[in-house]
Every structure is written in structure tokens, then in C-alpha cells.
N, C-alpha and C positions, 0 to 999 in steps of 0.2 A: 293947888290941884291935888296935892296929894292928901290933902283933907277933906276934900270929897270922894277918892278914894274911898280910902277907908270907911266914912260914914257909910257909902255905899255897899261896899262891900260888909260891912259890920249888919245891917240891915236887910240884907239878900241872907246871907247866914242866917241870920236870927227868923228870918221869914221859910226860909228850906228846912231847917229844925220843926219847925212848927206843921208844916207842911206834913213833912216826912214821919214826926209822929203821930201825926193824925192820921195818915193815910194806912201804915203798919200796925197802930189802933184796932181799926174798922178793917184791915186785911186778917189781923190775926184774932180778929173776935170771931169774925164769917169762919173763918176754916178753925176755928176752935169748935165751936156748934154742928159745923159740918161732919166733923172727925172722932170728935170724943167720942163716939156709940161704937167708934172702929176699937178702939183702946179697951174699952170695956168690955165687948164682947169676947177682945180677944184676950180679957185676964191680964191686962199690963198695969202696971202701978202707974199713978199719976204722974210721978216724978219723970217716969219716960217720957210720958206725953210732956211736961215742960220742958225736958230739952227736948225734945222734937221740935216745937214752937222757939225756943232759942237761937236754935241752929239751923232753923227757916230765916232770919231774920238779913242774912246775907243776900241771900237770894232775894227776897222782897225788895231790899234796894238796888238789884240790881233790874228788876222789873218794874221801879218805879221810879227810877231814876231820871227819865224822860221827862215826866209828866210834874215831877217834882219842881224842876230846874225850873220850867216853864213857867208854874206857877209861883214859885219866888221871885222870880222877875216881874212878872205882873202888879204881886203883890207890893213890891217894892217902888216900883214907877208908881203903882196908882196910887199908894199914900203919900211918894211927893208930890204928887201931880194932886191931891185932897188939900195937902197943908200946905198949897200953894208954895213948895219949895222948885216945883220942878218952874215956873212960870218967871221965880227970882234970878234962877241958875241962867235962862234964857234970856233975862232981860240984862243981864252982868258980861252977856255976849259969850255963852258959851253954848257952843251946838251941840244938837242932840247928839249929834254920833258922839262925842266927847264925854257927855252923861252917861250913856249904855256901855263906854270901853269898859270899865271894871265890872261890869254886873257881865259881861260877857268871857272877859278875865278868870272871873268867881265859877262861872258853870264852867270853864274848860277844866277849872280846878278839881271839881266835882265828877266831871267825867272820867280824869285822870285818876281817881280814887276810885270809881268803878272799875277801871280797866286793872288797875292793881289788885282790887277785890276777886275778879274773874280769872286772874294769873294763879293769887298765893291764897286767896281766904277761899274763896266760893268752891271749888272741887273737893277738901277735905271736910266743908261741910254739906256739902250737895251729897257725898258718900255718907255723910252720917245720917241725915233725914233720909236718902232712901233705904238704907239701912235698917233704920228703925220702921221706917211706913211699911217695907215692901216684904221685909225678911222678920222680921220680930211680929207684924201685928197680922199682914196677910201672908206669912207661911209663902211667899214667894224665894226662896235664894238661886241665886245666879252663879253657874259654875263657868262661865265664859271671862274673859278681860278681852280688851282690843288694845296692841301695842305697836304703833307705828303702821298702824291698817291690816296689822295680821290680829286675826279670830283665834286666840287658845281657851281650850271647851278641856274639863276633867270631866271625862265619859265615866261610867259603871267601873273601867279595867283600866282604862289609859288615858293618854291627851291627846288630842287634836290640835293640827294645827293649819290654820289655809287662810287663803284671802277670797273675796266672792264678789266678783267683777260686775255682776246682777242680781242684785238682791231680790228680786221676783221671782227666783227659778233656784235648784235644789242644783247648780255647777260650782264648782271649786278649782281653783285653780293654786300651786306650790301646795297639794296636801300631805299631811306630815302625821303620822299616828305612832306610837308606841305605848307597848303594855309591859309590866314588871309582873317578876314572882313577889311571896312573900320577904324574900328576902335583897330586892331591888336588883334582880338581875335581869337584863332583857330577856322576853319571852318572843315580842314579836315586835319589827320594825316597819314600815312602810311608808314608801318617799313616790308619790306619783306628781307626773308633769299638771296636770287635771284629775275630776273625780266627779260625778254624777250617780245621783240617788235616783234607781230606777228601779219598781216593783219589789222593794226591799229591800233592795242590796246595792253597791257599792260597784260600781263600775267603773274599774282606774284605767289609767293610759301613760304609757310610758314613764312607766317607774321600776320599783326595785324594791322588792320584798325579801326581808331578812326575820328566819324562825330558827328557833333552839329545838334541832328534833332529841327523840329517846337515848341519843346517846350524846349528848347534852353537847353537840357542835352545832352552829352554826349553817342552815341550810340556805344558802342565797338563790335567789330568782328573778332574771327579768323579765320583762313584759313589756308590749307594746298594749296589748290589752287584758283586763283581767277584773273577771267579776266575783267580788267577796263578800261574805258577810260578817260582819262589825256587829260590836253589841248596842252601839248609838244610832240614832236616825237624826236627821238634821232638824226636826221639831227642838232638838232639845239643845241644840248648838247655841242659837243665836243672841245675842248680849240685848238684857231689854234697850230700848230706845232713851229710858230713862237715864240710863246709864251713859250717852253720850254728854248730858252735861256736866259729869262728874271731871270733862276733861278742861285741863287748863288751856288758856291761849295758845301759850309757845308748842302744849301736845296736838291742838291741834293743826299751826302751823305746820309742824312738823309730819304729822298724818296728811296734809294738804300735799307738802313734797313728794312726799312716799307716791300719793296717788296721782299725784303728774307724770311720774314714771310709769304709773301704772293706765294709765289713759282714765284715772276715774276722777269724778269732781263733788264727794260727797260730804270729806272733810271741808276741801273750798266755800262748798256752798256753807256749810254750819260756822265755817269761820267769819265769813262776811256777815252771818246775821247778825251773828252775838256782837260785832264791833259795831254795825250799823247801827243796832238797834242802841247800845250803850253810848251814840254820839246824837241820834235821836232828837235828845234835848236840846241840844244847841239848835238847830233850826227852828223849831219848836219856839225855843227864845226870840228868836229873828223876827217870827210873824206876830208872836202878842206883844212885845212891846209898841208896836203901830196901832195894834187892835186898842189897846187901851187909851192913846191920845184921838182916835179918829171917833171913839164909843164917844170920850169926853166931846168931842167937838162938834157932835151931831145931833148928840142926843141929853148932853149934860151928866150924863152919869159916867163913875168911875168904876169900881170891881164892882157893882149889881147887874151889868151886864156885859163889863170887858174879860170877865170869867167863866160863865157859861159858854162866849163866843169863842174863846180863844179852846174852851175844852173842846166844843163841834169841832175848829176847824185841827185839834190832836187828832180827833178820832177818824177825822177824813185823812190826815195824814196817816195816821196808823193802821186804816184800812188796807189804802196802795198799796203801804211797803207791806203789808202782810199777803194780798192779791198779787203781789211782786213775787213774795217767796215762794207761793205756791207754783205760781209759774216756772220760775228756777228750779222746783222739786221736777217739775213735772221736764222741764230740758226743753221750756219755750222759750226762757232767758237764758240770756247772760250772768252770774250769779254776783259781777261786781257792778252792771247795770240795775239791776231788779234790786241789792240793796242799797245801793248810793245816788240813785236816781231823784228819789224823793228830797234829799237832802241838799240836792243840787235846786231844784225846783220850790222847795220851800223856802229857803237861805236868801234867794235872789228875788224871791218876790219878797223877804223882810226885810231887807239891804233895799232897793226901791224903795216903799213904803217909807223906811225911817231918813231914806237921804229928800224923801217931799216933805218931812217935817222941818226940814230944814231951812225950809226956803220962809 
């Protein structure tokens, strides 16, 4: 047995390589044709643009890692199932489910390598590709970070600091501003319970304003309410969106906590996609490996048509769980339902499937 292992597993590898450089091929030729006019126009040396396309190449596996997995297993079954090995295996009295253990083995291994990837490698190079795209080529830089679900912005004079309960609407809640002179001494503090941007200015609540008047003391003030003007406007706060997958798993874990305190669920939601979608594959695996012996037993053919079918029936899965997310966006889901749902659904109809071949 444990030399079918191995073969198998040596074979899924060698079929995933093949795969996956094919597919990062044809991804980085598209976005190399798509992009280079951006590079040039904007006066960068090539060599940027090669590490740019370098340091995409994380990310690539982690958004085709699904699809990948899928289709090594495929491919793998259906050339036994061609050189009549898988038919020997069968006749030697070994059941299918026994054949698929290591090829399912193999992509958990695989998954497991994404999930590391999306901890330690994908955020310091997801920060270097938008780096390069966003800040070097379109003149975009971003003076915000998000650190544990709190917003810190370097305004014109000072920093910002707050958390924002609705992202829809111009309200802040714990906001936190301070300004220095030139020679780093405080000029002006400001610590409000709330804060809303209304017709210009800055309308606090229940805070505490601390200024250095003319004769260089400290003038404290509280407030229950009090309307100011700032030299920021909240256009220029907000962290692009791009920037939330700069973060790692465990940050966003840990942003997820923060905002259960906070009654909010936007790290949650972003955390469940990213794991969802990086286990994807595995289900994914469950239903083509049936596709491929039911294609053979119906119709005679083996990958000329257990590949196309098994890709429809990715893309019908990939749909859901995407018409899933959008729902969770939108707080019609459940955000552990909407992305583990599919997974639950696709798994058990490929477990089915592969326990009738059995018979």
C-alpha cells in the first residue's frame, strides 16, 4: 500500500506542477500585456515591472490554488484510469475510496502550504506589488494603516486616530487627533467619545481638548459638544481596500476579535473568505474524481471530457460561494454559513458519488 502511495502521490505532484505552471504562464502573460503600457507611461524601468510580476506570483497561487488541486487529481485518476491501472488496482480488491486517500492527503498538503503562504509569504509581498502598482506607477500613496480595527491616517499637521462602526457614513467613534511643532512638542490634542464630518467641520462629543496657548501652557477643555475645524476631511482618511489583503491570517483573526467587541463583523467576514476560498480545492477534489470515472462509463472518454465538466461544475461552485459573499457583504448571511456552506454541499455529494463506485 504504501507503494501506491507514493506513486500516487509522486504523480498528483508532478500533475499540480504542471498545472500550476501552466496556469501562472497564461496569468502572467494576460497581466503582463495588460500592464506594461501602465510601466511605461509612467517612466519605470523594466526591472520594476519584473519584480512586480515576481512578487505577484504568491498571490497567483493563492487564487489558483482551488482549481489547481482539482485538476491534478483529475488528471491523475484519469491517466490511471487510460493505462488501465486504476481497473488492476480494482481487480486486486482495493476500493476506490482507498485509491483517492493519498491524492486527498496530497491536496490537504497543498492547502496547508497556502495557508502558510497567506500567514508568512502573501502580506509582505501583496505590500510589495501594491506598492509598486499603486504608489510608484499610479502616484497613488496611502497615508492610513489599520491596526487591530483602529484607522491611523498622517493628515497635512497631525495623526488621526478612530475606529468607524459604518463604513457608509462620515461617524467615528474613540477619535484621537494630535498636531506637533517643529520641534515635536505638542501644539494641539484631541480625544472625543464620537465625531462626525458635517458641512466641513468636525463635530465632537464628549471629549477633551488639549492646546498650547501664547504663553506656552497648556489650555485644557471639555466638551460635551463641540464643532471644529481640522485641516483633514475624511475623503482622505480611508485605507484603500487593496490594502486589506496585505493582512495576515492571525491579523486578521485578531481584527475579527477586536470587532466582536466592537459589535462589527468585517474582519470575520474577510477572514472566512480567504480560508474558505483556500480549502475550496478540496471539495472541488470530491466531485471530479466521480466525474471522471462516471465521464469514462458513459460515454468512453477520459480527460476530453472529464475536464471541461468538472471545470463547469468549479465554476458553478465558484459562483455560490461568490453570490454567498456578496450576501454576507450585504448582512443577508451568516458570514460562516455563506462561506462554508458550498463546501459542505459539494464534499457530500463527492463522498456519495465515490462511495457508488464502490459498489
Amino acid at each position: 500500500m504504501k507503494l501506491l502511495d507514493r506513486y500516487t502521490i509522486k504523480q498528483f505532484t508532478k500533475n499540480f506542477l504542471l498545472v500550476f505552471s501552466s496556469l501562472v504562464s497564461i496569468y502572467l502573460l494576460v497581466d503582463f500585456f495588460e500592464k506594461i503600457d501602465n510601466f511605461t507611461e509612467a517612466h519605470k524601468p523594466i526591472g520594476l515591472a519584473i519584480r512586480y510580476f515576481i512578487f505577484k506570483i504568491p498571490l497567483i497561487y493563492d487564487q489558483l490554488i482551488p482549481v489547481c488541486i482539482m485538476l491534478a487529481g483529475i488528471l491523475t485518476l484519469g491517466l490511471m484510469n487510460h493505462n488501465k491501472e486504476l481497473q488492476a488496482l480494482k481487480a486486486g480488491g482495493i476500493p476506490l475510496t482507498r485509491i483517492v486517500k493519498p491524492l486527498l492527503g496530497i491536496a490537504v498538503f497543498f492547502t496547508l502550504i497556502s495557508i502558510g503562504a497567506a500567514q508568512w509569504l502573501l502580506p509582505s509581498t501583496n505590500a510589495e506589488t501594491n506598492r509598486i502598482w499603486y504608489e510608484e506607477v499610479k502616484g497613488k500613496i496611502s497615508s492610513g494603516i489599520v491596526r487591530n480595527g483602529i484607522v491611523y491616517h498622517k493628515g497635512f499637521e497631525g495623526i488621526y486616530s478612530f475606529t468607524r462602526p459604518d463604513p457608509t457614513t462620515y461617524q467615528f467613534k474613540s477619535f484621537r487627533y494630535v498636531s506637533w511643532d517643529d520641534d515635536y512638542n505638542p501644539l494641539l490634542l484631541i480625544a472625543a467619545e464620537t465625531a462626525k464630518w458635517e458641512n466641513g467641520n468636525w463635530l465632537l462629543t464628549n471629549g477633551q481638548l488639549k492646546r498650547k496657548n501664547n504663553s506656552n501652557n497648556d489650555a485644557v477643555e471639555l466638551f460635551q459638544s463641540k464643532i471644529i475645524k481640522l485641516p483633514d476631511s475624511p475623503e482622505n482618511f480611508f485605507v484603500p481596500t487593496y490594502q486589506i489583503e496585505e493582512l495576515s491570517l492571525w491579523q486578521l483573526l485578531t481584527n475579527s476579535i477586536h470587532d466582536w467587541q466592537e459589535n462589527k463583523r468585517e474582519n470575520w467576514v474577510d477572514l472566512n473568505r480567504r480560508l474558505s476560498y483556500i480549502f475550496l480545492g478540496i471539495p472541488l477534489l470530491l466531485i471530479g474524481i466521480p466525474v471522471v470515472l462516471l465521464v469514462n462509463q458513459n460515454w468512453g472518454r477520459d480527460l476530453t471530457m472529464a475536464v471541461p465538466i468538472s471545470c463547469g461544475l468549479a465554476f458553478v461552485a465558484w459562483g455560490i460561494w461568490s453570490a454567498n459573499q456578496a450576501m454576507t457583504n450585504a448582512a443577508y448571511l451568516n458570514p460562516v454559513l455563506a462561506s462554508w456552506l458550498i463546501h459542505f454541499i459539494v464534499s457530500s455529494i463527492g463522498i456519495f458519488l465515490i462511495k457508488l463506485q464502490n459498489r
